[in-house]
N, C-alpha and C positions, 0 to 999 in steps of 0.2 A: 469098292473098298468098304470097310467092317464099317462104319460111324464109329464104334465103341473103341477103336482099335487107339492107341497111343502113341503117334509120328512123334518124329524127332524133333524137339525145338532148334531153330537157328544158334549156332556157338554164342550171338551177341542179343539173343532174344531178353536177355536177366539184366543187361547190359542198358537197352535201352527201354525196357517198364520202369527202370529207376529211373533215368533221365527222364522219362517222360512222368513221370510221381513230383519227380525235383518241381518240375514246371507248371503241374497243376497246381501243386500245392503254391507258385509264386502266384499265379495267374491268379488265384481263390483272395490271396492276402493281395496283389494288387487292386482287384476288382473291387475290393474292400475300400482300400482306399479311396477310388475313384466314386463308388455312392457316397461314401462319410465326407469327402469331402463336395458336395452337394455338385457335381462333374456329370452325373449318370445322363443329364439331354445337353450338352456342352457342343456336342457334333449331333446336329438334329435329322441329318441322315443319313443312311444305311447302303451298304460299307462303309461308304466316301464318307470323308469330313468335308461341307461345304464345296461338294463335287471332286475333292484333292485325294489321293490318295494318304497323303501325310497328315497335315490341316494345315490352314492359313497362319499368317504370322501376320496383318495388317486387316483391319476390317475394309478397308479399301478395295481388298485384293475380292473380296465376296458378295461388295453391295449388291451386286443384279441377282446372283444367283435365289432360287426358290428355297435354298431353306434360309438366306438370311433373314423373308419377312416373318420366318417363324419364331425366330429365333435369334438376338443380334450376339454376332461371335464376340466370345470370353477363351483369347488366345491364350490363357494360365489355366483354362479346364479343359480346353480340348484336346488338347494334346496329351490330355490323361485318358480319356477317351479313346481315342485312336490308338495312345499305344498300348492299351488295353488289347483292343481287337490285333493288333499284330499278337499281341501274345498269344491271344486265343486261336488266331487260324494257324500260329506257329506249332501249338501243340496237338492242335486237329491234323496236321500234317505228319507229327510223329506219333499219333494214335491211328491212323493211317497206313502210317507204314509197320507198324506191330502187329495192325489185322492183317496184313498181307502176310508177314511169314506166320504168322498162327495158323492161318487157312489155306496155306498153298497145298496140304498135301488131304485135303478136305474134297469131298466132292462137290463141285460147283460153287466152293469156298469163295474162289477168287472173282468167279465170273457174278457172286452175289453181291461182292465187295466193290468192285469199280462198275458194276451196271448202276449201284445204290448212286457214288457218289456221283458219276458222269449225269445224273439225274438232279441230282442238288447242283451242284457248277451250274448247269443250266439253269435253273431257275434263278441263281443271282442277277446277271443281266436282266431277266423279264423283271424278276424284281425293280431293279434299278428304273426302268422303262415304265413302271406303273402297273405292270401287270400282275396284281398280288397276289392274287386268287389261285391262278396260274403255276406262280412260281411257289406258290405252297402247296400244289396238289402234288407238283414233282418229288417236293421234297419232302414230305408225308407217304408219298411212293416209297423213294428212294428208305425212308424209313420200316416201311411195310416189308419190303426185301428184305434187310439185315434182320430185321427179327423174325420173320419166318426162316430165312437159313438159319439161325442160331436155335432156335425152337425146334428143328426138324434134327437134330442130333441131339440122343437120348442121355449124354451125359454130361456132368458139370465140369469142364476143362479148359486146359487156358484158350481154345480157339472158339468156343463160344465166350467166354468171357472178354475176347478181345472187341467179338463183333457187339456186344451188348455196351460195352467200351466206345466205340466208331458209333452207334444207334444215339448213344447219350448225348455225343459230344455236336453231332448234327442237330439234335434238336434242343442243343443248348445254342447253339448259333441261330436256330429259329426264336429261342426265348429274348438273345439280346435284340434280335431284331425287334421282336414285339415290345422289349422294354421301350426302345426309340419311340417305334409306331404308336404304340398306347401312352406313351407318354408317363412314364415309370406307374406303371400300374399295381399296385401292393401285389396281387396273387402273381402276376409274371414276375414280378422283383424277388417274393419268396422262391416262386420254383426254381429261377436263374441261379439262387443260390443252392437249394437242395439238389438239384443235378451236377453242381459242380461238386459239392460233397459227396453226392453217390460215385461219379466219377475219378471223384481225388481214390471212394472207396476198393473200387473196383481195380483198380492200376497198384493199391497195396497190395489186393489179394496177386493181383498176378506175378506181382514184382518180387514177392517171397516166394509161391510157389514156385516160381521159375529158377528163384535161389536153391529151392530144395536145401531148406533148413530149420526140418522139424523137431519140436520139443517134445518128448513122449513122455507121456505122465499117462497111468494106472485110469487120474482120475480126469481124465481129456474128454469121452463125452459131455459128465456135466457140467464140466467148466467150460464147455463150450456154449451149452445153452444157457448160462449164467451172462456170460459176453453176448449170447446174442439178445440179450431182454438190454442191457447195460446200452447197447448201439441203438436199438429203438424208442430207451428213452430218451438218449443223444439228441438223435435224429430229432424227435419232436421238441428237444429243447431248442435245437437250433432253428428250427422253425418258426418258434413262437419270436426265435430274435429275430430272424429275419424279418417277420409281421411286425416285429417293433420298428425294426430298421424303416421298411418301405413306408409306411403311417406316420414318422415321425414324432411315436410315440417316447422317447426317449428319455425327455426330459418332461413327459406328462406330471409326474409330481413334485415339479418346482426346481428340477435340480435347477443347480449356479442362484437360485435363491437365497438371499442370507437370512431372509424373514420365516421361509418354511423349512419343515422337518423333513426332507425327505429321503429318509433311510433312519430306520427300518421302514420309520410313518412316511404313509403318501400324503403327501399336502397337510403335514402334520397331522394327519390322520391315521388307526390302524385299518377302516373300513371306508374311504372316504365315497361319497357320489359315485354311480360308479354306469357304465352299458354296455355289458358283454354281446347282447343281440347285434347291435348297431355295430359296434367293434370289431366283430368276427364275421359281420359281412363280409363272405370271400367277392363278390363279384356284385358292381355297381356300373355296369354298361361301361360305354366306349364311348369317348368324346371329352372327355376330363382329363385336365392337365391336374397330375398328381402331388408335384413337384410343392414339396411343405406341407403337403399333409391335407386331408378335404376334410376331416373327423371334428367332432368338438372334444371338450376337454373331457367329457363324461367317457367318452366309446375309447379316447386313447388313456385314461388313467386303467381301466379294464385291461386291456394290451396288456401294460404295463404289471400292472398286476399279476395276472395269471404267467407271464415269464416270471418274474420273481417266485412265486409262488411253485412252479413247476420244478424251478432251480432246487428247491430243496429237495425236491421228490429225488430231481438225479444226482444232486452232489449225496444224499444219504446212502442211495443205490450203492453208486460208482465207490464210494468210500468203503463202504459195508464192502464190496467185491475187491477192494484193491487188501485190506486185511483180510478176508478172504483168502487170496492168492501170496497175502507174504507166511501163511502157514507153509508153504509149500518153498522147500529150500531152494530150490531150482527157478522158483520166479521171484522172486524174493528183488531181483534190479525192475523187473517189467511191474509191481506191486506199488515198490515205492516212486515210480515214473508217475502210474496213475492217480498212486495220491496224492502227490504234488502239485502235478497238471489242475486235476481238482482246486486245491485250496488255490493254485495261481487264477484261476478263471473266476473261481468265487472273487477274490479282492479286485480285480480288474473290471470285472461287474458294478462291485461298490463303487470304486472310483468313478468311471463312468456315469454314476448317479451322483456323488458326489460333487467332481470335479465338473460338469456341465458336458460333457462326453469330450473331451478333448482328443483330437484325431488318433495321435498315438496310442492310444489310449483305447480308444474304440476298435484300432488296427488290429491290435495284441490281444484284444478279445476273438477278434474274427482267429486268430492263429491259434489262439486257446482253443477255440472247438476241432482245429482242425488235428491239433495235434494230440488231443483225447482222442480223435477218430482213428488216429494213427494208431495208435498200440492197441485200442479193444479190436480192429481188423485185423493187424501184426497177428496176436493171440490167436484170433480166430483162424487165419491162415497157416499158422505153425505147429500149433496142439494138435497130436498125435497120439492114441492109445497104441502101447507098445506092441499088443496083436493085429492093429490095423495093416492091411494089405493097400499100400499108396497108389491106390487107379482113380485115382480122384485126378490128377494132372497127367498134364502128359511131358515127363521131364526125362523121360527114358534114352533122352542122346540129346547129341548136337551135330546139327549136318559138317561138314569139312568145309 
């Protein structure tokens, strides 16, 4: 069969990249909750909470068990925990099942697809069993498979983007694992979030192509690469929150303080003390419980800084690109969504500094980012020059 060739999508294939978008995007704003509300080692091991499939409801019920000397159960955070992880392998199962009708008419599509996962399954149990090593080599396999099938067809369409889709969402299950095991580690805690965002990303693009419902505008190349500079500095904004997030740099300059300034000024400072080196250490070995933060106030006012600091860079961008696009009468509703989003995320920010990060609070910022990612991918997915020949997807039918 051609690689390049363009099979028919499933009648219900549009159908369920949105339900499955719906649920990443819950799972992104859950999971949110569940770090903010300091929950992330609540069930200290993996799958199982305190050997339960559900969690415990009495500490009683757990005393003997090996992870209660780790760890003594807080039955009001585990269960955010836990039902975290149902959410998560609930929508591994329906990204799952989207790789399968993408690549069934793929060669060696499907046989790449369930040899990958029959290779993760397995390592859970060894997992469970102690044998780590083990059951991460499988599942680094099983990862090694799906991206050379998707890499070995030479074009950009929804059956490679499904399996790159299925690739993320496994080693975003390897990430929350290592979150447990390292014991909320800043760099695993950022990338557990940046994978969910690439993944929330990648289930948009598919879920409009699959809609096939392009905006064709003259000027769509270069407002395409305008949207694609707009997402990369997203991307690295949200990064630098999540490095805030994991460090527990948050309220580095005094926030809930009535005595200090802070906002605009850090610790009523415009320049205060400050160690970017120390700060931006990505990686400080294994064997540290992360849990409140290991930093001084010097390496996490730094943190803190440089996301503020970056924040302008993207709210000027994203601003500058959302009037940008309300010249253009046709996006004139997607223009002013962005710069709204925008100014909502800027004040939710403040607040957050202000208010001493109050949960809600913190929650609606994680949604803030998610829902600026939303529209600059929408656009990106949709924008069409009206001479472009659409063999970018493959939306050419739907089976019966």
């Amino acid at each position: 069969m051609n690689p390049t060739a363009r099979p028919a999508l499933h009648r219900n294939f549009h159908r369920l990249a949105w339900f499955a978008l719906i649920m990443t995007a819950s799972t992104i704003m859950f999971g949110s909750f569940v770090r903010l509300s300091d929950a992330g080692l609540s069930c200290p091991d993996w799958p199982t909470c305190y050997g339960r499939v559900t969690w415990p409801q009495h500490a009683a019920e757990v005393i003997r068990h090996e992870a209660a000397k780790i760890r003594p159960l807080e039955t009001h955070k585990a269960w955010r925990e836990q039902v975290h992880r149902f959410l998560a392998g609930a929508l591994g199962i329906e990204i799952l099942t989207l790789a399968l009708l993408a690549v069934r008419r793929r060669s060696w599509g499907t046989t790449a697809v369930v040899t990958a996962c029959v290779l993760v399954a397995t390592g859970i149990p060894l997992y469970m069993m102690g044998w780590h090593v083990s059951a991460s080599v499988l599942a680094l396999t099983g990862e090694a498979i799906l991206l050379i099938a998707a890499l070995r067809w030479n074009n950009i369409d929804l059956a490679r983007a499904a399996l790159l889709t299925l690739a993320v969402v496994i080693f975003q299950a390897l990430l929350g694992m290592w979150t447990v095991t390292l014991l909320l580690k800043p760099i695993v805690v950022m990338g557990h979030l940046l994978g969910g965002m690439l993944m929330f990303g990648l289930l948009v693009w598919m879920a409009w192509r699959a809609t096939h419902m392009p905006i064709n505008l003259v000027e769509a190349p270069k407002l395409k690469w305008l949207l694609r500079a707009g997402v990369a500095v997203l991307v690295l904004q949200i990064a630098l929150g999540g490095w805030v997030s994991a460090n527990y740099a948050a309220l580095a300059c005094g926030g809930g303080s009535a005595t200090l300034d802070n906002f605009p000024r850090c610790v009523s400072q415009w320049w205060p003390p400050h160690d970017f080196k120390e700060g931006f250490t990505l990686w400080r070995g294994i064997g540290v419980d992360y849990e409140g933060g290991v930093l001084d106030g010097a390496s996490r006012i730094a943190i803190q800084m440089a996301h503020r600091m970056f924040a302008v860079v993207v709210a000027v961008y994203l601003l500058w690109l959302a009037v940008r696009l309300y010249r253009l009468p046709s996006m004139r509703g997607w223009a002013t969504a962005l710069g709204l989003l925008v100014v909502l995320q800027i004040t939710l920010g403040i607040l957050n500094v202000k208010l001493a990060v109050p949960l809600e609070v913190a929650v609606a910022h994680s949604g803030g980012a998610v829902a600026l990612l939303f529209v600059l991918v929408t656009l990106l997915a949709r924008l069409r020059a009206p001479a472009d020949v659409d063999d970018e997807d493959d939306v050419s039918g739907a089976t019966p």
